[in-house]
Backbone bond lengths (Angstrom), bond angles and torsions (degrees), N, CA, C in turn:
res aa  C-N    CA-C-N  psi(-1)  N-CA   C-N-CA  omega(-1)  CA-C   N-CA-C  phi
1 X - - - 1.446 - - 1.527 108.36 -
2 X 1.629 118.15 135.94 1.554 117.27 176.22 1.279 99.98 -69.56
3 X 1.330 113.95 163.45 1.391 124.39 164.87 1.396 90.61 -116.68
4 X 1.720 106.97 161.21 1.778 112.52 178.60 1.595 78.21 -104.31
5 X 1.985 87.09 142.53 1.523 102.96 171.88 1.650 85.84 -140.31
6 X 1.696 106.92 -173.83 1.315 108.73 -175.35 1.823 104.22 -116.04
7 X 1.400 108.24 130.11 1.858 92.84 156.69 1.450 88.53 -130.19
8 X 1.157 73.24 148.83 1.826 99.55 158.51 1.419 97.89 56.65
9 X 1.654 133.54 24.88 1.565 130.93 174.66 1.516 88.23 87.13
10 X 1.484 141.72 21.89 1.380 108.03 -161.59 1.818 82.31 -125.05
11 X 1.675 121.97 159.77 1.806 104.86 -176.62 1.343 72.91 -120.90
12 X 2.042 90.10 140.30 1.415 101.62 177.82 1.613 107.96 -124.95
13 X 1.251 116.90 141.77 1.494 111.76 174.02 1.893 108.58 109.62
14 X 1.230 115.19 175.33 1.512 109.52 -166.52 1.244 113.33 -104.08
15 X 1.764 110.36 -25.46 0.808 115.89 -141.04 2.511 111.44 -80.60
16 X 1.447 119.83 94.61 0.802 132.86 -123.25 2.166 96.63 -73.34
17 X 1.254 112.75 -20.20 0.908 122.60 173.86 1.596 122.65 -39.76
18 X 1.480 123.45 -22.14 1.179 125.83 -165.30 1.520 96.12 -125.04
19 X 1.290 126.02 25.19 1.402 118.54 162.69 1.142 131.13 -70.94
20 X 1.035 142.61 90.96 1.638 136.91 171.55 1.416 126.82 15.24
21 X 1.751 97.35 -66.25 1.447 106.90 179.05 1.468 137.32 -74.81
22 X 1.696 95.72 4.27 1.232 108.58 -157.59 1.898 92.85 -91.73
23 X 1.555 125.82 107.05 1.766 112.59 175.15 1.111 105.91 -106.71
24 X 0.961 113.86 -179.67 1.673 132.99 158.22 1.467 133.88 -134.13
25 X 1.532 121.27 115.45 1.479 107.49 -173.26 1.497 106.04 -83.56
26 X 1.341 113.77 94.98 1.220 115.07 160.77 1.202 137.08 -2.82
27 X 1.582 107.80 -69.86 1.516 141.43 174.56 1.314 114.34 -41.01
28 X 1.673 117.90 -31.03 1.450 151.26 -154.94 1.338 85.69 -100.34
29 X 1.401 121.55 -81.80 1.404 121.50 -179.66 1.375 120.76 -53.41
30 X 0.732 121.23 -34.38 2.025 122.75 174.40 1.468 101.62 -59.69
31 X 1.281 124.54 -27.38 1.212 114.30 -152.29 1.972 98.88 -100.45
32 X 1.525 94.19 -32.89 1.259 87.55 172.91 1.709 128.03 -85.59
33 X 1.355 106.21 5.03 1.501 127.33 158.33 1.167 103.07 -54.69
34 X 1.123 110.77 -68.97 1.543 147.45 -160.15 1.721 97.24 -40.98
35 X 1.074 111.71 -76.02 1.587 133.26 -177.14 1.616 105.78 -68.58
36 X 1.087 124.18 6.57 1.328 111.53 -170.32 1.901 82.07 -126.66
37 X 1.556 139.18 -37.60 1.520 131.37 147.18 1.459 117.39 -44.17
38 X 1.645 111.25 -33.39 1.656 84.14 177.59 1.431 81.53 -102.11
39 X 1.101 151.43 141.92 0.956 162.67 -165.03 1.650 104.91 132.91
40 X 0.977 111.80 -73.80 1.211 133.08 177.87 2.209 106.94 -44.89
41 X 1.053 106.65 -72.58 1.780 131.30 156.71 1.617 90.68 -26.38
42 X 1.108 118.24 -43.68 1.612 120.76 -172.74 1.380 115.23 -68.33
43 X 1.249 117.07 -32.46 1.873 120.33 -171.97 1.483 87.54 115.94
44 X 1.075 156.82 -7.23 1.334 138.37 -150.95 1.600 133.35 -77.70
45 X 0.655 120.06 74.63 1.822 115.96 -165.71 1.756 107.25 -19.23
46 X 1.143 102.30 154.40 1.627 112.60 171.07 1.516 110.87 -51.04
47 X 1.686 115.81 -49.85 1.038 106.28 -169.03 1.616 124.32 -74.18
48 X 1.468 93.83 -31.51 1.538 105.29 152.71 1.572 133.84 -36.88
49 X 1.247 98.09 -48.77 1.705 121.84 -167.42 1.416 93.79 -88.53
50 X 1.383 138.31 -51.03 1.069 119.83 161.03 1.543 155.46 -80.84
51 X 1.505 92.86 13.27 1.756 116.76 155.46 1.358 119.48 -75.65
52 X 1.217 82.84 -44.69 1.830 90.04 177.82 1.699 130.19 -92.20
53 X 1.559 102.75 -12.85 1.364 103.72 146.94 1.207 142.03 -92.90
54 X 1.479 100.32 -17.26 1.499 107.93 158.82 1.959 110.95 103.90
55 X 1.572 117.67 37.33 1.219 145.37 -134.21 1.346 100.64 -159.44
56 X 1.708 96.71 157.03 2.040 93.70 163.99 1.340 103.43 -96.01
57 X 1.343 92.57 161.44 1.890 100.94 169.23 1.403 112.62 -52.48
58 X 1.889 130.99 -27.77 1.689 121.60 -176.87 1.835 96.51 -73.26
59 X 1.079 123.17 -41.83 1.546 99.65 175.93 1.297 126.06 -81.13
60 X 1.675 118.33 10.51 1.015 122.82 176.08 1.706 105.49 -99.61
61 X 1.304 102.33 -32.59 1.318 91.90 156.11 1.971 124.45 -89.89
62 X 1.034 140.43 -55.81 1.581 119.22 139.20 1.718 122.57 5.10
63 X 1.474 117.52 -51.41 1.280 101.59 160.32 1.189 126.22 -72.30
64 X 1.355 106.08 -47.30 1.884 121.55 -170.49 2.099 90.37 -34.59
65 X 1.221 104.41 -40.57 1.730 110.32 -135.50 1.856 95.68 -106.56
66 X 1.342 97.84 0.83 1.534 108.00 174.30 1.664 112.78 -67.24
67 X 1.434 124.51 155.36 1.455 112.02 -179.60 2.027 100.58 -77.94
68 X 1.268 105.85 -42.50 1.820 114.60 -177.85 1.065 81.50 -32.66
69 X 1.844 113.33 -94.17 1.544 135.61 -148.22 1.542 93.42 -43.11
70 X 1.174 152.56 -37.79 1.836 140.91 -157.60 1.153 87.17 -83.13
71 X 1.387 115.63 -57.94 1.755 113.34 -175.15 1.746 134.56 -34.01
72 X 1.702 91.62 -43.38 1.355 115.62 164.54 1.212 107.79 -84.53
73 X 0.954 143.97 -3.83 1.913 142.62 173.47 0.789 100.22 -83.45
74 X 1.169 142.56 -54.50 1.884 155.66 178.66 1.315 97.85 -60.54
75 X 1.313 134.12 -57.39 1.123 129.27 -173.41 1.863 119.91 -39.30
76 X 1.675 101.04 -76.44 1.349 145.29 127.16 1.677 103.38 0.49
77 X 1.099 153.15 -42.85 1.541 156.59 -138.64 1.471 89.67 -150.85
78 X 1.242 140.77 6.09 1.191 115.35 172.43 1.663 95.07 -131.01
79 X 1.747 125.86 -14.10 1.217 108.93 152.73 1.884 117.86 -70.76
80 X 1.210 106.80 -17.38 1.607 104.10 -170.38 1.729 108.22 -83.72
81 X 1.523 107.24 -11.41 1.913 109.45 -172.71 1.855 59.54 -88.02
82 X 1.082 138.87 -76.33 2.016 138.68 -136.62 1.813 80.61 -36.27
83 X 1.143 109.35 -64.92 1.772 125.44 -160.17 1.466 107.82 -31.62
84 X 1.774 109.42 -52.48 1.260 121.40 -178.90 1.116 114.97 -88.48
85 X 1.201 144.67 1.71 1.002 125.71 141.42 1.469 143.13 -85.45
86 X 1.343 110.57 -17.85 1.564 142.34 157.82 1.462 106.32 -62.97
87 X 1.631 120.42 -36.64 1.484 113.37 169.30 1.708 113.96 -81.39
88 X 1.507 105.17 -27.67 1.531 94.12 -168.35 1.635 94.50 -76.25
89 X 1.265 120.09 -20.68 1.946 118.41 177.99 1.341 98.40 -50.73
90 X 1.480 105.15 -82.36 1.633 105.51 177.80 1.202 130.26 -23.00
91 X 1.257 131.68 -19.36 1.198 134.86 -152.78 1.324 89.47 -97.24
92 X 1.449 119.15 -62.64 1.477 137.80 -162.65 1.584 87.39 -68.36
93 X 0.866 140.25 -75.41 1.588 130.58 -179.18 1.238 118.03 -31.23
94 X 1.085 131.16 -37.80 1.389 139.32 171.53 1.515 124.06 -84.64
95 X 1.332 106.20 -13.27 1.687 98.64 177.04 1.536 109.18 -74.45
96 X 0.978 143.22 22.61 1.417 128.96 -166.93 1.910 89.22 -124.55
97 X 0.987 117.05 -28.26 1.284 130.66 173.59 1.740 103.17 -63.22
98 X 1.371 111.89 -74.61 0.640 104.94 -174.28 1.915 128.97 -80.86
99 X 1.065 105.07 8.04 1.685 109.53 161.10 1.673 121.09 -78.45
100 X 1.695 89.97 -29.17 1.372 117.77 -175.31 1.618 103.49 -65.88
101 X 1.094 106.76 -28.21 1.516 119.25 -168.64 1.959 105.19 -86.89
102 X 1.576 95.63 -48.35 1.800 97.56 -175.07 1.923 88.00 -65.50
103 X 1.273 128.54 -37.60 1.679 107.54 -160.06 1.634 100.41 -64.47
104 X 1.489 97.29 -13.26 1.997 85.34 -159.17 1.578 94.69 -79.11
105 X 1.136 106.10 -45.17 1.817 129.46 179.40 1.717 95.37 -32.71
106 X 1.386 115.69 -68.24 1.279 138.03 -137.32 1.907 98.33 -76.91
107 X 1.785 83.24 -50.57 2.001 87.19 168.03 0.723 120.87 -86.14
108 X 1.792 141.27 20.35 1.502 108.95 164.93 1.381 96.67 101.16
109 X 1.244 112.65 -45.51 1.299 105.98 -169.48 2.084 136.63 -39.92
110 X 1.748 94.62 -28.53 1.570 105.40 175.52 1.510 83.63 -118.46
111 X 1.656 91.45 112.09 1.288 132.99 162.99 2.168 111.53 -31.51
112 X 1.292 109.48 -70.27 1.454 130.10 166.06 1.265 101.89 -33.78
113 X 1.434 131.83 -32.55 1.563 113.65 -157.48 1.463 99.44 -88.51
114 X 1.238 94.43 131.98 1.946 95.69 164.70 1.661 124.26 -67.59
115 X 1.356 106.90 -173.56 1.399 108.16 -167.49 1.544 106.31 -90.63
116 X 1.764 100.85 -26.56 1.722 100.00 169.40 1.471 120.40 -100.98
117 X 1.451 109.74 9.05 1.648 108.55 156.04 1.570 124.28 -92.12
118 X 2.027 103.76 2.71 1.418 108.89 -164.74 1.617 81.60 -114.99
119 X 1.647 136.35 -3.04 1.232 124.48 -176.75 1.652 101.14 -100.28
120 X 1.573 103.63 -31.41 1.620 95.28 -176.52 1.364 107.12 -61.48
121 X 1.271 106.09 -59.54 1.814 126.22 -157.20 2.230 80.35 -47.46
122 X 1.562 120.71 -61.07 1.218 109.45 -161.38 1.425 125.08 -45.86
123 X 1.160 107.70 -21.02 1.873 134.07 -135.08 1.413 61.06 -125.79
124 X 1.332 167.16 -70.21 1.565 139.68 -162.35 1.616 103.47 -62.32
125 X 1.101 92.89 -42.21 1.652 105.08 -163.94 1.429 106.01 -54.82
126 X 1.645 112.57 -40.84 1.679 109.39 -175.53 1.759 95.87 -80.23
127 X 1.253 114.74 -35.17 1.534 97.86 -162.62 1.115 114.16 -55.64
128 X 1.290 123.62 -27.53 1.436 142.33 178.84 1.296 114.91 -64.37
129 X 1.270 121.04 -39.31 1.396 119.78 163.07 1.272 129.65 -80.56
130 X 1.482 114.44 -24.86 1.387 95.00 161.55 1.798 88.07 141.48
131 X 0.988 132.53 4.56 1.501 163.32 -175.68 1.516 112.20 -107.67
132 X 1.276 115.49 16.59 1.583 105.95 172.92 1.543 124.51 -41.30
133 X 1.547 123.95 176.45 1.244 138.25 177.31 1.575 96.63 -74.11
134 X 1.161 124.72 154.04 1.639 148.81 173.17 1.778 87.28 -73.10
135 X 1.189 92.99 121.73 1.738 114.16 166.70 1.998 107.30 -93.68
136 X 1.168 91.51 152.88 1.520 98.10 -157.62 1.884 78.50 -81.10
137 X 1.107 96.66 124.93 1.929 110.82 163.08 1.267 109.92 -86.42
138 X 1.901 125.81 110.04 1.532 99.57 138.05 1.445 138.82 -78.46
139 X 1.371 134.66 155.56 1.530 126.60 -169.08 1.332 91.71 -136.62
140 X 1.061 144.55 169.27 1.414 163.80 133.79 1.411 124.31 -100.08
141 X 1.609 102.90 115.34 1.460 101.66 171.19 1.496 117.41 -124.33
142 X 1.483 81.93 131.42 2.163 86.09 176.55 1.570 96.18 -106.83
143 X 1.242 104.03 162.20 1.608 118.58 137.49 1.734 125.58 -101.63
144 X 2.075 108.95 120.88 1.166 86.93 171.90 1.274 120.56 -130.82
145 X 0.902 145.93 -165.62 1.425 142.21 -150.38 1.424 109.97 -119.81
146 X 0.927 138.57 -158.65 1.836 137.84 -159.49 1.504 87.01 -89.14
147 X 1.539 96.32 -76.46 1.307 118.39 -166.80 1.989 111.12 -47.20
148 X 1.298 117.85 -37.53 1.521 119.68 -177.01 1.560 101.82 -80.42
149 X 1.398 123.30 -20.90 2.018 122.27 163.92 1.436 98.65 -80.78
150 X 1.013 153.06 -28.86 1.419 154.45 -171.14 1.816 108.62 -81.62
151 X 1.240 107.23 -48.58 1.652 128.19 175.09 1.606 94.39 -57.72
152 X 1.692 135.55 -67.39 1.101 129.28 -146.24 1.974 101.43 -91.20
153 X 1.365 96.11 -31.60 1.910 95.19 158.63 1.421 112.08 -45.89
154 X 1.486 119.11 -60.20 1.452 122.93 -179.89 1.466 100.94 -53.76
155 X 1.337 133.50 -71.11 1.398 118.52 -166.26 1.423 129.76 -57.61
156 X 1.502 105.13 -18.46 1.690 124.10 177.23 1.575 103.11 -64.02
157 X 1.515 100.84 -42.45 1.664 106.17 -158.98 1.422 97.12 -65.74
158 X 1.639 121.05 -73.41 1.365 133.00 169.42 1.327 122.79 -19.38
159 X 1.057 117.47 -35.09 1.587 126.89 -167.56 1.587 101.41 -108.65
160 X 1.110 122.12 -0.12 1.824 118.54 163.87 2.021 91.71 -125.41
161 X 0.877 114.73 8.30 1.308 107.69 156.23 1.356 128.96 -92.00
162 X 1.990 111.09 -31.15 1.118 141.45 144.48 1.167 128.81 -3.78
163 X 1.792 90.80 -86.86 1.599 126.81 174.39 1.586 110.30 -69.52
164 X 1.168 117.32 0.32 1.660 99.11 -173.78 1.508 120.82 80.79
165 X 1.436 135.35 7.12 1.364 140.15 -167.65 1.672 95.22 -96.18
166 X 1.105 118.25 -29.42 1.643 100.49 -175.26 2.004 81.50 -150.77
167 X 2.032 84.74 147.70 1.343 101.15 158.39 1.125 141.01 -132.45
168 X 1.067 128.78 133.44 1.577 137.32 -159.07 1.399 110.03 -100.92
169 X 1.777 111.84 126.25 1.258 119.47 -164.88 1.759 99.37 -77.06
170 X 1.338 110.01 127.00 1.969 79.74 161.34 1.395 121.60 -92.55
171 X 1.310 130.98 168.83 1.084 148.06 173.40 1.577 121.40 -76.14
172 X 1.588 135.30 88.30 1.199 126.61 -174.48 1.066 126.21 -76.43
């Protein structure tokens, strides 16, 4: 491949990389690195990441696969495990609050609560333990006759004789 160089003030060759006019704001580009690693940290497919940054998916992968961009992925993925674990704390710090809150709900105790905001919250409260609401069952019932249990024995047998699940000696 030519490269463009200059003689005599004149640029020779195609190759467009060495044009003068051609800059780059860095600052511009770092940033869209930047957003295309958390992006990436996100689950985001290339083609994803590069719709929305405004790029093709090969420099979206080119970054993904850059040493910077991994550097900042790691970076990036180890404030988001900090995040979750600082959220799963909170959580546990707060459940005692908030159980404290379903018993008051549940007894009567806050006046304001209705009788079907003290049956939902309860009816969450058991499902959670292991006491859910009765789910509507469908069942099917036939009645069948000697001969229609005798018919579906035969087709059971045949059809795992079929498949290879059971074998039947014959009689010579």
């Amino acid at each position: 491949m030519e490269s463009t160089r200059e003689e005599n003030g004149r640029k020779i060759g195609n190759d467009r990389r060495f044009v003068e006019e051609r800059k780059y704001e860095i600052q511009a580009l770092w940033e869209k690195h930047r957003e295309i690693a958390r992006q990436v940290v996100l689950g985001k497919t290339n083609i994803d990441i590069a719709d929305a940054v405004g790029c093709t998916p090969q420099t979206v992968s080119n970054v993904r696969n850059s040493p910077l961009a991994q550097a900042e992925m790691e970076r990036l993925g180890g404030m988001r495990d900090d995040d979750v674990v600082d959220m799963s704390q909170r959580i546990k710090d707060f459940a005692p609050v908030a159980l404290e809150l379903l018993e008051q709900i549940i007894s009567g105790r806050i006046p304001s609560a209705s009788i079907a905001l003290r049956a939902k919250v309860a009816a969450g409260h058991l499902g959670r333990a292991g006491y859910g609401e009765v789910h509507k069952v469908q069942a099917l019932h036939a009645h069948l006759s000697a001969e229609d249990i005798r018919n579906i024995k035969h087709r059971v047998m045949e059809a795992a004789v079929g498949a290879g699940v059971i074998e039947v000696e014959r009689e010579e």
